[in-house]
CHARMM internal coordinates of N, CA and C (Angstrom, degrees):
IC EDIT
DIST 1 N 1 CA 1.4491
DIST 1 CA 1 C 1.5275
ANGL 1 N 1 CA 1 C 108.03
DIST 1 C 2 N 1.3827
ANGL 1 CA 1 C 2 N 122.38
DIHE 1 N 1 CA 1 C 2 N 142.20
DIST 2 N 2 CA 1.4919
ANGL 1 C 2 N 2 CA 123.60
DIHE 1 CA 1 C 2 N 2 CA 179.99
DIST 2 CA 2 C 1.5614
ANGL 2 N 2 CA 2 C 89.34
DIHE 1 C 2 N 2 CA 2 C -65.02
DIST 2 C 3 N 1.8578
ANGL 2 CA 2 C 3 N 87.01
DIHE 2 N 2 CA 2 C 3 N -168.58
DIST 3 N 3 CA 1.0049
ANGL 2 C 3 N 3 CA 123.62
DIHE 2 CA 2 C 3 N 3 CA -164.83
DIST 3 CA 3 C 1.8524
ANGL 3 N 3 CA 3 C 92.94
DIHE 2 C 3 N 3 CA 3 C -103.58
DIST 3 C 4 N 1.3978
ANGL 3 CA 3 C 4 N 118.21
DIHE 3 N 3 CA 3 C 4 N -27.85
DIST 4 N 4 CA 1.2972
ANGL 3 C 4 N 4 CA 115.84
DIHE 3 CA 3 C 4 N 4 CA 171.69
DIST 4 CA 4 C 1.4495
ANGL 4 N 4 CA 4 C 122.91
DIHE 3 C 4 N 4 CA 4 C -93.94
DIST 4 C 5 N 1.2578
ANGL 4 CA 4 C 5 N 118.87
DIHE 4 N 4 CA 4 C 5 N -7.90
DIST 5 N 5 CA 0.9666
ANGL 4 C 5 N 5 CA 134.33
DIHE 4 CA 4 C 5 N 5 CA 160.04
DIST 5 CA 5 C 1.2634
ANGL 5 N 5 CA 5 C 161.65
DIHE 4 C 5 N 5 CA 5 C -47.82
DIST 5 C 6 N 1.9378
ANGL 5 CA 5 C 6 N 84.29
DIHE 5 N 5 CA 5 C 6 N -46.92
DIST 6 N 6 CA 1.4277
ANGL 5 C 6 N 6 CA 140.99
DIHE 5 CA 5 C 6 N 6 CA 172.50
DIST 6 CA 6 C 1.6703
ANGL 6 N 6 CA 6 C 100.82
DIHE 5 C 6 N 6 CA 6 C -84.75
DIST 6 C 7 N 1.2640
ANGL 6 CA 6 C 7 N 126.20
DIHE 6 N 6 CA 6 C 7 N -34.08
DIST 7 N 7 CA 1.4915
ANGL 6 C 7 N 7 CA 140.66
DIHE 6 CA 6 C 7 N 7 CA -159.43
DIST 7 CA 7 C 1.6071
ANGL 7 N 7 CA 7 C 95.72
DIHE 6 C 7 N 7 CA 7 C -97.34
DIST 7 C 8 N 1.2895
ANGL 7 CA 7 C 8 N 118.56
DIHE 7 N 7 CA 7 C 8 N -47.63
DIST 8 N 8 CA 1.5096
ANGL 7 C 8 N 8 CA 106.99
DIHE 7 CA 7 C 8 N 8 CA 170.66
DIST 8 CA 8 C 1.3361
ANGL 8 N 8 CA 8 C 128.41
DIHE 7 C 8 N 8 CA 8 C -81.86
DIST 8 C 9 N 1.2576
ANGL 8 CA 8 C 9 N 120.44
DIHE 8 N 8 CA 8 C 9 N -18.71
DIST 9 N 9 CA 1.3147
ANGL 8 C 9 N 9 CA 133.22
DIHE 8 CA 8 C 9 N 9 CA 166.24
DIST 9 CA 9 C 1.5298
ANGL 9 N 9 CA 9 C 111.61
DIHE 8 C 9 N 9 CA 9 C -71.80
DIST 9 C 10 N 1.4375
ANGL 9 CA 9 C 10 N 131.06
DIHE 9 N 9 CA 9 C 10 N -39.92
DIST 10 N 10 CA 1.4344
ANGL 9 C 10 N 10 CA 116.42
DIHE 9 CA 9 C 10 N 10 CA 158.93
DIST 10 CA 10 C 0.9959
ANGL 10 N 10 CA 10 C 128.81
DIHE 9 C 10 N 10 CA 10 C -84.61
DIST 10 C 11 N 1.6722
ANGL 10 CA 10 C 11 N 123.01
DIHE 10 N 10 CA 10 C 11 N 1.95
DIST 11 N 11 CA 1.1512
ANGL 10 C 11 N 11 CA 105.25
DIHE 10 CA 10 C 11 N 11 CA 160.41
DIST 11 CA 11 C 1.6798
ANGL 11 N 11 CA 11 C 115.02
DIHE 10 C 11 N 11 CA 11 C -84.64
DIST 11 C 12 N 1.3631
ANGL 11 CA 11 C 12 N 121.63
DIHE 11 N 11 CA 11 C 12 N -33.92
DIST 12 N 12 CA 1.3731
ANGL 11 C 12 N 12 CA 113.54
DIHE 11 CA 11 C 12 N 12 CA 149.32
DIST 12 CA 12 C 0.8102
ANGL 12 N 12 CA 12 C 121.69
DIHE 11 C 12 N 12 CA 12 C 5.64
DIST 12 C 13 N 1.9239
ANGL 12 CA 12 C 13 N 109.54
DIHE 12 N 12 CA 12 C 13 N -86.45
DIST 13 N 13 CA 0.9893
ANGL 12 C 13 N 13 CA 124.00
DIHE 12 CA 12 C 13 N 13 CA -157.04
DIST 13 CA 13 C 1.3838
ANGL 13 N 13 CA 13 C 117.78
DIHE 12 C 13 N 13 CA 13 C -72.06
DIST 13 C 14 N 1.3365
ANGL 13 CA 13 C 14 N 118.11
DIHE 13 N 13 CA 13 C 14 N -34.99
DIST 14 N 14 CA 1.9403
ANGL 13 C 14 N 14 CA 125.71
DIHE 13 CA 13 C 14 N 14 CA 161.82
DIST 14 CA 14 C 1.7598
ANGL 14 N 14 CA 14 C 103.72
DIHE 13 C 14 N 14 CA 14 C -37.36
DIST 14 C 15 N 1.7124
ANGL 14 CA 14 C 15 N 128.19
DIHE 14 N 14 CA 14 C 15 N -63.56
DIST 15 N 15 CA 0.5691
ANGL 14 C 15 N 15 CA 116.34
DIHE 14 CA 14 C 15 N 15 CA -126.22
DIST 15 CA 15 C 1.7289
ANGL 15 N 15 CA 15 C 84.27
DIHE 14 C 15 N 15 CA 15 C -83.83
DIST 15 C 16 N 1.1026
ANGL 15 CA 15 C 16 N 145.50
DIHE 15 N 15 CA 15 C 16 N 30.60
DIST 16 N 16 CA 1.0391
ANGL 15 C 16 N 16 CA 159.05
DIHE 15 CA 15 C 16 N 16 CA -142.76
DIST 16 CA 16 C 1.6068
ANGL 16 N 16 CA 16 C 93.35
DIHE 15 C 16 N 16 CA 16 C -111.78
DIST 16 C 17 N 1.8582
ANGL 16 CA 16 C 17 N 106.53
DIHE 16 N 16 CA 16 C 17 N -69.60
DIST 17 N 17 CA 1.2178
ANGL 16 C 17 N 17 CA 105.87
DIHE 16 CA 16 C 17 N 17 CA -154.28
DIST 17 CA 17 C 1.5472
ANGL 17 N 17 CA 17 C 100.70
DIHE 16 C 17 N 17 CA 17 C -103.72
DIST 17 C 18 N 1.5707
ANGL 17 CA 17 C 18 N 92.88
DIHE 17 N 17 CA 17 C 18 N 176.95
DIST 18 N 18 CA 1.6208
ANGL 17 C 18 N 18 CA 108.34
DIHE 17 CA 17 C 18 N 18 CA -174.42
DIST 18 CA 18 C 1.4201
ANGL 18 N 18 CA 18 C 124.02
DIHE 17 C 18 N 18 CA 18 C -54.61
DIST 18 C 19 N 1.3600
ANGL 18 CA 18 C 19 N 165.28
DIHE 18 N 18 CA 18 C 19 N -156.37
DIST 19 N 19 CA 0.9935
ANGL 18 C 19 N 19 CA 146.29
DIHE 18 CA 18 C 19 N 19 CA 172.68
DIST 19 CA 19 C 1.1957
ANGL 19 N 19 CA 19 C 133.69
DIHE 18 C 19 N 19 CA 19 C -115.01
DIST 19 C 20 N 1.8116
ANGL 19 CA 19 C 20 N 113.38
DIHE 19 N 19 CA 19 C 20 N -13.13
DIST 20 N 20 CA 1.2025
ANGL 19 C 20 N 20 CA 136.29
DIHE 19 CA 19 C 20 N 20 CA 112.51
DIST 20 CA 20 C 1.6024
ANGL 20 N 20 CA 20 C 114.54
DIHE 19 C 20 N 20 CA 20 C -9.97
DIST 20 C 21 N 0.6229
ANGL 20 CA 20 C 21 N 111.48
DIHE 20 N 20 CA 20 C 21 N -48.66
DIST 21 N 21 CA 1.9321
ANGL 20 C 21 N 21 CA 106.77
DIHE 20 CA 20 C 21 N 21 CA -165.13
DIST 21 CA 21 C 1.8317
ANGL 21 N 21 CA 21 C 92.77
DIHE 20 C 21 N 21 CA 21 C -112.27
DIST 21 C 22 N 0.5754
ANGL 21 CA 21 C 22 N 149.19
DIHE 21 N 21 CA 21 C 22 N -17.51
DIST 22 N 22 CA 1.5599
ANGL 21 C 22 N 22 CA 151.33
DIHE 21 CA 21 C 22 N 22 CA 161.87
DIST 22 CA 22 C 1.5152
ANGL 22 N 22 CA 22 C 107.36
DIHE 21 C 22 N 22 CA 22 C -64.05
DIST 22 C 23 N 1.2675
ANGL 22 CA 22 C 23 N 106.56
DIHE 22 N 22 CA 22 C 23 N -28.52
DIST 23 N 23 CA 1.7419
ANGL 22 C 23 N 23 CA 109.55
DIHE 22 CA 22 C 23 N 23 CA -179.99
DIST 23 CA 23 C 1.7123
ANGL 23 N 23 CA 23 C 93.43
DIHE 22 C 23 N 23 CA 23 C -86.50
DIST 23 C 24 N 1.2339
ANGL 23 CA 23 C 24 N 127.95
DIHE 23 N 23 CA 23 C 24 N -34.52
DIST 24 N 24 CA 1.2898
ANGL 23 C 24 N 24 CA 115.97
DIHE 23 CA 23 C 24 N 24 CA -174.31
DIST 24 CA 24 C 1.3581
ANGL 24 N 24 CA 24 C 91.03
DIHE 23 C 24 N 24 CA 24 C -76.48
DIST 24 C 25 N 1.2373
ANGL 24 CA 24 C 25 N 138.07
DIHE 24 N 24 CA 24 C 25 N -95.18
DIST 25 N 25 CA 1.2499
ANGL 24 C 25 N 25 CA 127.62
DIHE 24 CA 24 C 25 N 25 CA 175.57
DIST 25 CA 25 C 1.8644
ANGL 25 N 25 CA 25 C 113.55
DIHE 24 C 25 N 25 CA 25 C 5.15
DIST 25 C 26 N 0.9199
ANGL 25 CA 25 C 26 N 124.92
DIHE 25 N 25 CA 25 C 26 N -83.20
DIST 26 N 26 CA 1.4331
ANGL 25 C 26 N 26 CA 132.11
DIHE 25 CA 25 C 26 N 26 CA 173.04
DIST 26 CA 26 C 1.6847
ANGL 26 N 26 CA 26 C 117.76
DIHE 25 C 26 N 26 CA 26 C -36.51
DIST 26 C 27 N 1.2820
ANGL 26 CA 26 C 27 N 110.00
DIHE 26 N 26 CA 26 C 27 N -43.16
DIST 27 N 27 CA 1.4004
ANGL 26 C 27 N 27 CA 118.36
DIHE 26 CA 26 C 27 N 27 CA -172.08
DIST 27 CA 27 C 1.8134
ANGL 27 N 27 CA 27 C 93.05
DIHE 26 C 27 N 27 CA 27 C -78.81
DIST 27 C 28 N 1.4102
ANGL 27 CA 27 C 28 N 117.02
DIHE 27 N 27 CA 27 C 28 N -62.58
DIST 28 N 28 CA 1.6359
ANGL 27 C 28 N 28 CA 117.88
DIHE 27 CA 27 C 28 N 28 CA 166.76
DIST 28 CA 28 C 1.6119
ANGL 28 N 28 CA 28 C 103.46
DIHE 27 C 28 N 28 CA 28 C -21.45
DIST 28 C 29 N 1.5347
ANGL 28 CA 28 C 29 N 109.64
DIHE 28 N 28 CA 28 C 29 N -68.79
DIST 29 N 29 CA 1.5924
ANGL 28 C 29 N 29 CA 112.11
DIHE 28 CA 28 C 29 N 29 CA -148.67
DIST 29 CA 29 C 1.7931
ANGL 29 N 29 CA 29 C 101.44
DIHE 28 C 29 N 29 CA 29 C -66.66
DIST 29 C 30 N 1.5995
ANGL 29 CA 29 C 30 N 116.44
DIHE 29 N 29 CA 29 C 30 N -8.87
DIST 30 N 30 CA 1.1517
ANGL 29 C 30 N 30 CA 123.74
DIHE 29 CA 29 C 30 N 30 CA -159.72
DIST 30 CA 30 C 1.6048
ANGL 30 N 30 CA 30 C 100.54
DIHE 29 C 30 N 30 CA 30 C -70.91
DIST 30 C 31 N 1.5717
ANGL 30 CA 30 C 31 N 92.09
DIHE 30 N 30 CA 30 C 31 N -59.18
DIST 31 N 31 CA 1.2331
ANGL 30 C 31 N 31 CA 122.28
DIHE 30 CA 30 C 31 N 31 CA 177.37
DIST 31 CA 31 C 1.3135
ANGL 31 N 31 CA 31 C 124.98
DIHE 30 C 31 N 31 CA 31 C -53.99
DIST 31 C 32 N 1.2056
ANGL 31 CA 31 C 32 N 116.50
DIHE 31 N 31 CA 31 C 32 N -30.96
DIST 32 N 32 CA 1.7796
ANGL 31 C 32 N 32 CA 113.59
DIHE 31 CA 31 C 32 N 32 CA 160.61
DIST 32 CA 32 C 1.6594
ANGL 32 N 32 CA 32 C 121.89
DIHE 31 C 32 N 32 CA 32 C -58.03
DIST 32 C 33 N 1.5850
ANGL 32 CA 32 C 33 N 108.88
DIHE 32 N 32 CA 32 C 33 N -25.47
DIST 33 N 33 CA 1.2019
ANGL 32 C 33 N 33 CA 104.01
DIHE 32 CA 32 C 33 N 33 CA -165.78
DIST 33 CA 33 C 1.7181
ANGL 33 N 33 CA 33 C 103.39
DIHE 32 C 33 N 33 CA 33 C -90.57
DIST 33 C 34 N 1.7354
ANGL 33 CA 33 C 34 N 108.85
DIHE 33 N 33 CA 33 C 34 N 142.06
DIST 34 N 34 CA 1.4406
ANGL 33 C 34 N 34 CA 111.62
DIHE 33 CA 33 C 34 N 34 CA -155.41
DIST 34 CA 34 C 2.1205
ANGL 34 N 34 CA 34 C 88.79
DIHE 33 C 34 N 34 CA 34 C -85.27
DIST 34 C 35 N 1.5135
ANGL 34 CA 34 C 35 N 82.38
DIHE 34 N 34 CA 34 C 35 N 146.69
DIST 35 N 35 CA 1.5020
ANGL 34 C 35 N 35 CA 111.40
DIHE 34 CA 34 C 35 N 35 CA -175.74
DIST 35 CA 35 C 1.8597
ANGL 35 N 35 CA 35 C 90.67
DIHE 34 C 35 N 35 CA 35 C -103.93
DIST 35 C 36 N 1.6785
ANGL 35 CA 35 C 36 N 84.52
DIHE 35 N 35 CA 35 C 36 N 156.34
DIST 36 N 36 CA 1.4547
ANGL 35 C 36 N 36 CA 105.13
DIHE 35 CA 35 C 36 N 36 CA 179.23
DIST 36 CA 36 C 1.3633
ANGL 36 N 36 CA 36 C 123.70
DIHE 35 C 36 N 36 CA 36 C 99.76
DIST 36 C 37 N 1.0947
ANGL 36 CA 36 C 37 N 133.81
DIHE 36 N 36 CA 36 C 37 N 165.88
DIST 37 N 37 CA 1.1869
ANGL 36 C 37 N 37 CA 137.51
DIHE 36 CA 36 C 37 N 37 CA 147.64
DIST 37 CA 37 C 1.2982
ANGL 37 N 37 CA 37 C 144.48
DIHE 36 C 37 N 37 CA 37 C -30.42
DIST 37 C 38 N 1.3444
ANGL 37 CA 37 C 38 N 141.43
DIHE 37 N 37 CA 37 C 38 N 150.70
DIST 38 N 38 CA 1.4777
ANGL 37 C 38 N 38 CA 140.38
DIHE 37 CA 37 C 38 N 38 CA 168.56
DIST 38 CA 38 C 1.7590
ANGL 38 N 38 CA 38 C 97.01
DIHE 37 C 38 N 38 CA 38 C -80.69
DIST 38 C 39 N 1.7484
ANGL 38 CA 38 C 39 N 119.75
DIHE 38 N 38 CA 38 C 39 N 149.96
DIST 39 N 39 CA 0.8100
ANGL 38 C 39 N 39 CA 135.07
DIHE 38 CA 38 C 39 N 39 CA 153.02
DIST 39 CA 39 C 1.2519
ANGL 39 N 39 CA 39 C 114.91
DIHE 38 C 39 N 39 CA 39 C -67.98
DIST 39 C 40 N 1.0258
ANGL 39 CA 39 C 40 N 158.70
DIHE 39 N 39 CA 39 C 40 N -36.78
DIST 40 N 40 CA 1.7088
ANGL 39 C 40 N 40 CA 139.33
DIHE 39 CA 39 C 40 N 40 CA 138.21
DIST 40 CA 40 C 1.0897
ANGL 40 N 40 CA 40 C 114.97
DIHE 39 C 40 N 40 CA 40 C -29.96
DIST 40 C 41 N 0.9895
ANGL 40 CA 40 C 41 N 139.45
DIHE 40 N 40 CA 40 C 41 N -79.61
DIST 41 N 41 CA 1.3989
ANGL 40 C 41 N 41 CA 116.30
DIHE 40 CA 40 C 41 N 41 CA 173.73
DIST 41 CA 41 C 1.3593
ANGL 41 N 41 CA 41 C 143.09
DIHE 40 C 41 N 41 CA 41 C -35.22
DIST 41 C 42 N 1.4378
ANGL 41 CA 41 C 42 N 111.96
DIHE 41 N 41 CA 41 C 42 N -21.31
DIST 42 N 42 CA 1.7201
ANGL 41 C 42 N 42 CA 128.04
DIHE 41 CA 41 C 42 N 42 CA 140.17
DIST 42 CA 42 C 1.3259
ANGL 42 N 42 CA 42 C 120.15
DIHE 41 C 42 N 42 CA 42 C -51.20
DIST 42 C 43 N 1.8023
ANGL 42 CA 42 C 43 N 116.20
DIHE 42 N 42 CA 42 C 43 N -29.25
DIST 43 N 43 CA 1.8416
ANGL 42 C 43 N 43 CA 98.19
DIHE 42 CA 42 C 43 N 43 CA -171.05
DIST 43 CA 43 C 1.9811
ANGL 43 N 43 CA 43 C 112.51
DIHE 42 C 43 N 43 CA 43 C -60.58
DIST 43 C 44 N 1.4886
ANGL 43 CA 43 C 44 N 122.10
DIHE 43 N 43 CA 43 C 44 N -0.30
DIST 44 N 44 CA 1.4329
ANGL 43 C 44 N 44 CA 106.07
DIHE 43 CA 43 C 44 N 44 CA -139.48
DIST 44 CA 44 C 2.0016
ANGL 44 N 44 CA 44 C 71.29
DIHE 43 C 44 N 44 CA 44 C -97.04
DIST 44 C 45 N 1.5768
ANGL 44 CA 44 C 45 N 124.14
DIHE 44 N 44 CA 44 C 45 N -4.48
DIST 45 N 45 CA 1.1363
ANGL 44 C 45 N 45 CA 130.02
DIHE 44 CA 44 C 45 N 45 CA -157.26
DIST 45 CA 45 C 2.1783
ANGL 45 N 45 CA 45 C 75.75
DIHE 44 C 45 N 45 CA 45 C -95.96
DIST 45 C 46 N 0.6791
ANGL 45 CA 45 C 46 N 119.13
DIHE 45 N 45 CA 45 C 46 N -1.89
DIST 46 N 46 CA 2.1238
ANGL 45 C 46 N 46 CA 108.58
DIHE 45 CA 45 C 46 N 46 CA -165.23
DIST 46 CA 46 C 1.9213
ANGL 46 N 46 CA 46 C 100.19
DIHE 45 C 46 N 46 CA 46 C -74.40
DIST 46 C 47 N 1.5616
ANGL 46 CA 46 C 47 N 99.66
DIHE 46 N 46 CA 46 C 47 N 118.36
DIST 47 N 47 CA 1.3994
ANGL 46 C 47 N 47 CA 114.13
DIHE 46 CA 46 C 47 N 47 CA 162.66
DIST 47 CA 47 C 1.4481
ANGL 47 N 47 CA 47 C 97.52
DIHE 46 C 47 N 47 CA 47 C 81.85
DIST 47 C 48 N 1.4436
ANGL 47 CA 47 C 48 N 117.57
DIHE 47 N 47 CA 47 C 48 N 28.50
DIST 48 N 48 CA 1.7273
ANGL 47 C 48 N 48 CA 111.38
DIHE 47 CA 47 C 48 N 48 CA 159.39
DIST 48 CA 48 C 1.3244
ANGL 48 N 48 CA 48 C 106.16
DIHE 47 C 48 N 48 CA 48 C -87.57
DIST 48 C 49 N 1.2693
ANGL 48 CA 48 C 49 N 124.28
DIHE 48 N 48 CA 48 C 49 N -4.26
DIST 49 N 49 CA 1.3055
ANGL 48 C 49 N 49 CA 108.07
DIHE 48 CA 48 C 49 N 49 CA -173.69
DIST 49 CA 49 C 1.7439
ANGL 49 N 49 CA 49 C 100.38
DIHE 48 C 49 N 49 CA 49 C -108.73
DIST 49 C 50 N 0.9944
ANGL 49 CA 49 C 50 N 129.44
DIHE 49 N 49 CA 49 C 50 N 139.52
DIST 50 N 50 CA 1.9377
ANGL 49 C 50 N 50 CA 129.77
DIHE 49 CA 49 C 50 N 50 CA 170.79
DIST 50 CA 50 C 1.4670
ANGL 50 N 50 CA 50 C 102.68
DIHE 49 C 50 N 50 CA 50 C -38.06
DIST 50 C 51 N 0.9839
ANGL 50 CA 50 C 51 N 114.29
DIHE 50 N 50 CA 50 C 51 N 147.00
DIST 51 N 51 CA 1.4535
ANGL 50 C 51 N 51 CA 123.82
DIHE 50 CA 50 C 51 N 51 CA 168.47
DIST 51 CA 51 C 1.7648
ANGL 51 N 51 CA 51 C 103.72
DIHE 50 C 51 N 51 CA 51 C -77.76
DIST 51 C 52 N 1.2532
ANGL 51 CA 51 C 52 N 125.51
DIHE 51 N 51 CA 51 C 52 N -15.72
DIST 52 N 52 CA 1.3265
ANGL 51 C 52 N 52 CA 148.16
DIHE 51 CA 51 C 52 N 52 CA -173.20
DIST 52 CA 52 C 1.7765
ANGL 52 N 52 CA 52 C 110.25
DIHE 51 C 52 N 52 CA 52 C -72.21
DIST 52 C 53 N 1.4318
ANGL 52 CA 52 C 53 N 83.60
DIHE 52 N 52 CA 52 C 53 N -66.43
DIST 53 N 53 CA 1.8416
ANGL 52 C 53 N 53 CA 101.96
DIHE 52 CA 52 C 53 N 53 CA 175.47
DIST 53 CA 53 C 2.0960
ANGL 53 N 53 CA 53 C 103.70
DIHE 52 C 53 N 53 CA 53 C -67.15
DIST 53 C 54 N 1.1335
ANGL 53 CA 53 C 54 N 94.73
DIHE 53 N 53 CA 53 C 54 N -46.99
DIST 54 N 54 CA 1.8694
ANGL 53 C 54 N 54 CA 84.61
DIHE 53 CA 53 C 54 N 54 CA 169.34
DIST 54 CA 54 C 1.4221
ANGL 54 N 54 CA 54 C 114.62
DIHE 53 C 54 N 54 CA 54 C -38.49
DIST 54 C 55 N 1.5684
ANGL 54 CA 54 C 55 N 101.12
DIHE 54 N 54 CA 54 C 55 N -61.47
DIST 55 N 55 CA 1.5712
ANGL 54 C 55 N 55 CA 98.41
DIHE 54 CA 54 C 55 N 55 CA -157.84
DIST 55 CA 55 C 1.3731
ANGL 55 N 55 CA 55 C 101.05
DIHE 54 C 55 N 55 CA 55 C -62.24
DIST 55 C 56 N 1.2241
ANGL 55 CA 55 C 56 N 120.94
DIHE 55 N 55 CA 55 C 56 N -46.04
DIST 56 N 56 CA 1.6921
ANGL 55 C 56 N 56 CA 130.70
DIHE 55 CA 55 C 56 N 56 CA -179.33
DIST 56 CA 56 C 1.8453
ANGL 56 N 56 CA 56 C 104.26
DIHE 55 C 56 N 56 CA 56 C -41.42
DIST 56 C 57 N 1.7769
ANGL 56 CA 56 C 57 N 121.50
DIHE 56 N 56 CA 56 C 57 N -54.04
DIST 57 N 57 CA 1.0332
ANGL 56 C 57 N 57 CA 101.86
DIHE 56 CA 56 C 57 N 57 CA 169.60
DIST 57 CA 57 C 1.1199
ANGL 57 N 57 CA 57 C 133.48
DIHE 56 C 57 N 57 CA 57 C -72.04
DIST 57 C 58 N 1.2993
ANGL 57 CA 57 C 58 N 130.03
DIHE 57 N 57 CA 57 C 58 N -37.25
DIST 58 N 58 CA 1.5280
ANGL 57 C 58 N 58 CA 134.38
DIHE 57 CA 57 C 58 N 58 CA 155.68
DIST 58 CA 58 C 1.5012
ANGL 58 N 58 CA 58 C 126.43
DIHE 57 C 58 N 58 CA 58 C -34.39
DIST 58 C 59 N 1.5647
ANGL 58 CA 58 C 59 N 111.43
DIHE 58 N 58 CA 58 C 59 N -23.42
DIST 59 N 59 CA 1.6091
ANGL 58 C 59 N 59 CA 111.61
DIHE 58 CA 58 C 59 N 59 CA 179.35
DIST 59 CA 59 C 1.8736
ANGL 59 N 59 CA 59 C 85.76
DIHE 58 C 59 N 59 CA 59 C -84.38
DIST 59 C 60 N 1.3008
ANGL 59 CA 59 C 60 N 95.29
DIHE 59 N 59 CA 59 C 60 N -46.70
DIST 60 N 60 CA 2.0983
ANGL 59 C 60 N 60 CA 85.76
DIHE 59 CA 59 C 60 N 60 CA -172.47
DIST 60 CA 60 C 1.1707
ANGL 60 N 60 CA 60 C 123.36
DIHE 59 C 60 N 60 CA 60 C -31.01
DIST 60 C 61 N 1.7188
ANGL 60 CA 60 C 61 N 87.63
DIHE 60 N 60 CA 60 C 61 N -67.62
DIST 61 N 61 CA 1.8820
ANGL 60 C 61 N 61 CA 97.18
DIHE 60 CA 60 C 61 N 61 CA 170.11
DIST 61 CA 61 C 1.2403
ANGL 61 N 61 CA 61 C 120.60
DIHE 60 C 61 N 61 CA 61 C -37.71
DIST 61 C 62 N 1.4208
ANGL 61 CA 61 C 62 N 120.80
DIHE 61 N 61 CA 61 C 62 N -46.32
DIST 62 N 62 CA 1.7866
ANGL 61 C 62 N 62 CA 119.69
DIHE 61 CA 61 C 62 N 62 CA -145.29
DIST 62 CA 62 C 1.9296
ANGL 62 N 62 CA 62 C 87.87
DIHE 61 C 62 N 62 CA 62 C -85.61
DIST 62 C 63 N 1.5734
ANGL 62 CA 62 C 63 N 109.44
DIHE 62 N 62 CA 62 C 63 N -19.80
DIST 63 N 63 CA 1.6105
ANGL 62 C 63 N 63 CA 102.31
DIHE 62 CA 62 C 63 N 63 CA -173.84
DIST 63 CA 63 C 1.4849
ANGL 63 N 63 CA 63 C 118.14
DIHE 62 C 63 N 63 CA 63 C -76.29
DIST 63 C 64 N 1.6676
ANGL 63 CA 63 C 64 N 105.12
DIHE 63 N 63 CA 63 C 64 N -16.74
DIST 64 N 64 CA 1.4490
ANGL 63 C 64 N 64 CA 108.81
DIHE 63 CA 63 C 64 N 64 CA -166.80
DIST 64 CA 64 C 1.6728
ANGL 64 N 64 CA 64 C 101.44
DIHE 63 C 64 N 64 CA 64 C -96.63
DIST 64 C 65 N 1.1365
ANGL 64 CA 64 C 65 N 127.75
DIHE 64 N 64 CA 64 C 65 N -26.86
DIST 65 N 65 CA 1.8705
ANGL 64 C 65 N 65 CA 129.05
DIHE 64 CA 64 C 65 N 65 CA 142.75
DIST 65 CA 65 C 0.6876
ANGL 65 N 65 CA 65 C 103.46
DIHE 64 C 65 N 65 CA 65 C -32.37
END
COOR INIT
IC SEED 1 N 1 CA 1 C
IC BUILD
């Protein structure tokens, strides 16, 4: 199924129900879409932390496993 396809067929199907339930629908479809940031935009964050303090947290972690 396209991509327009898929887009007219749910709206169809929205225009179906009450508007009450179109907000759930909406709030659902909200919620699928991923929140946050891109990891590129993290590289300008690379080697602020000590390579020292890493290993130190990495032993933490591996002690509390």
């Amino acid at each position: 199924m396209t991509n327009a396809a898929i887009r007219d067929n749910l709206i169809a199907q929205l225009d179906k129900l009450p508007p009450d339930l179109q907000l759930r629908v909406l709030d659902f479809a909200s919620a699928l879409i991923p929140k946050g940031i891109t990891g590129k935009s993290l590289l300008k964050f690379e080697g602020a932390i000590p390579v020292e303090d890493l290993k130190l947290m990495s032993t933490a972690i591996e002690e509390r496993l």
